[in-house]
Legacy VTK file of the C-alpha trace (Angstrom):
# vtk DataFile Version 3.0
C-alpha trace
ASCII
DATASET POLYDATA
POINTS 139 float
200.504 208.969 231.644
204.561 208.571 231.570
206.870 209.230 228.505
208.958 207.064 226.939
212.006 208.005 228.867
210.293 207.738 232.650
208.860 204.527 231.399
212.498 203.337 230.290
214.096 204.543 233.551
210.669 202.590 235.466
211.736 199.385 234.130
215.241 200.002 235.163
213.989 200.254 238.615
212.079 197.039 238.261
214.644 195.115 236.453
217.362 195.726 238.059
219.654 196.794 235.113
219.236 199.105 231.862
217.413 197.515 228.712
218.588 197.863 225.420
217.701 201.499 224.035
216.029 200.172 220.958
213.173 199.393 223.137
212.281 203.056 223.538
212.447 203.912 219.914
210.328 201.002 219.675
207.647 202.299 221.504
208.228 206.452 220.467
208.728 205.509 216.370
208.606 202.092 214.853
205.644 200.705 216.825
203.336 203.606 215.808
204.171 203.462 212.766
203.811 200.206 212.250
199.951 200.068 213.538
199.431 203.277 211.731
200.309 201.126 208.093
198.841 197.967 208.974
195.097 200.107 209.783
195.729 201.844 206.236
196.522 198.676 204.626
193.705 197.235 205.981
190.973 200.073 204.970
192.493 200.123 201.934
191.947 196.631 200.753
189.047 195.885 203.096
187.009 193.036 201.050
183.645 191.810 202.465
184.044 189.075 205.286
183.388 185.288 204.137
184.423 181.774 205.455
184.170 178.832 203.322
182.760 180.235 200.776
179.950 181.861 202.960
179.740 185.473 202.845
178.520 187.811 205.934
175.456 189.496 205.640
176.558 193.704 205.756
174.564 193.353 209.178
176.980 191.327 210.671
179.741 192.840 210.047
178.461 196.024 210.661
177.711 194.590 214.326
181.310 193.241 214.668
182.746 196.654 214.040
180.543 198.007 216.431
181.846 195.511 219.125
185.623 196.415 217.874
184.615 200.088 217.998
183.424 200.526 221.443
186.757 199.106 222.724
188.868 201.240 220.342
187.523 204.752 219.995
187.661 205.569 224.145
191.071 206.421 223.624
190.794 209.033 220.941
187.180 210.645 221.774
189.094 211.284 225.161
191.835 213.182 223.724
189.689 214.666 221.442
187.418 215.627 224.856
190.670 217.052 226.261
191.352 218.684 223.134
188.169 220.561 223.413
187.876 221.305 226.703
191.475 222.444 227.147
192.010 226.163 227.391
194.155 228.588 225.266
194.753 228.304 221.879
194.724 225.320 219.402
198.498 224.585 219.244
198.941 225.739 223.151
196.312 222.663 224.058
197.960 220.340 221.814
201.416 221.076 223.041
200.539 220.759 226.474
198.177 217.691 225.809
201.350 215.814 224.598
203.367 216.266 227.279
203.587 213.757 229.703
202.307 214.582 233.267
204.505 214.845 236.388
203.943 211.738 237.683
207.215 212.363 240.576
208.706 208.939 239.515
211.878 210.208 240.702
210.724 210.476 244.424
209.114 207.036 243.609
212.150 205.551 242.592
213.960 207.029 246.032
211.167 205.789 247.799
211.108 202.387 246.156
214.944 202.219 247.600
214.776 202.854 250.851
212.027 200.581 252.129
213.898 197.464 252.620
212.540 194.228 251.503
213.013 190.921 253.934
212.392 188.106 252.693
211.202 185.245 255.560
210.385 181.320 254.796
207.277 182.131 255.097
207.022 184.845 252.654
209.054 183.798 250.359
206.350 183.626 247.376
205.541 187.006 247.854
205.351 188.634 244.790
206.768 191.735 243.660
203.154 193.184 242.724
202.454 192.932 246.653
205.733 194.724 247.731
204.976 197.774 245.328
201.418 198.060 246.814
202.990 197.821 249.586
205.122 200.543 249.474
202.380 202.780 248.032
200.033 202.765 250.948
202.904 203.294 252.803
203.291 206.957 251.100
LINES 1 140
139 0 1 2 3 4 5 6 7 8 9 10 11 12 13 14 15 16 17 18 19 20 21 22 23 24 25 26 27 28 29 30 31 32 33 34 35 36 37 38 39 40 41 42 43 44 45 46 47 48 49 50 51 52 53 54 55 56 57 58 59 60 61 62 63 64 65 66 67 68 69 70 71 72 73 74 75 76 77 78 79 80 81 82 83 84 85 86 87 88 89 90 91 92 93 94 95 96 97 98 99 100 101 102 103 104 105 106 107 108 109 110 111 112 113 114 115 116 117 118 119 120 121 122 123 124 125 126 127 128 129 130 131 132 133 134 135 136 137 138
């Protein structure tokens, strides 16, 4: 897991050139917050489910959010796993559960640099997926 600003500097590697910063306060503040209202909204006025004037039985529904559930709840019963299982106290595990781990994507990024990249007629569709993966098995 990165943070915002080693996924920022990332894409700068990729890219080529510096996005706009409004990306990362995208994805630290507005994004969040934006899921985190549109899930309240949508407990808050959740209505029965119907189609043409056919309504669900509770059954049905209650098998659909099982299906959406199983698919959305890995995320937090694994921090809540890591929570637990952490040690030291409460605010200690929290703190250093939020911190992103050392991932060394600076010696990546030096890495990334110095392997040169030829491109021959006959690899010329070779895509940039395979010259990362490259470069990591070359580690």
């Amino acid at each position: 897991m990165t943070g915002a600003n080693k996924f920022y500097n990332a894409l700068e590697d990729m890219l080529g050139f510096r996005i706009n910063p409004w990306m990362k306060l995208c994805w630290k503040f507005f994004t969040p917050l934006l899921l985190m209202g549109t899930l309240i909204y949508f407990l808050v006025f959740l209505k029965p489910l119907s189609y043409n004037g056919y309504q669900y039985p509770q059954w049905a529904e209650g098998i659909g959010w099982c299906l959406a559930l199983t698919s959305i709840l890995c995320v937090p019963i694994y921090a809540l796993l890591r929570l637990l299982l952490a040690d030291g106290l409460f605010y200690m595990r929290l703190k250093l559960l939020l911190k992103p781990e050392n991932d060394d994507l600076e010696s990546w990024s030096q890495i990334r640099r110095s392997v040169p990249v030829v491109m021959t007629p006959d690899v010329q569709r070779q895509s940039v997926i395979s010259v990362i993966d490259f470069k990591l098995t070359a580690l």
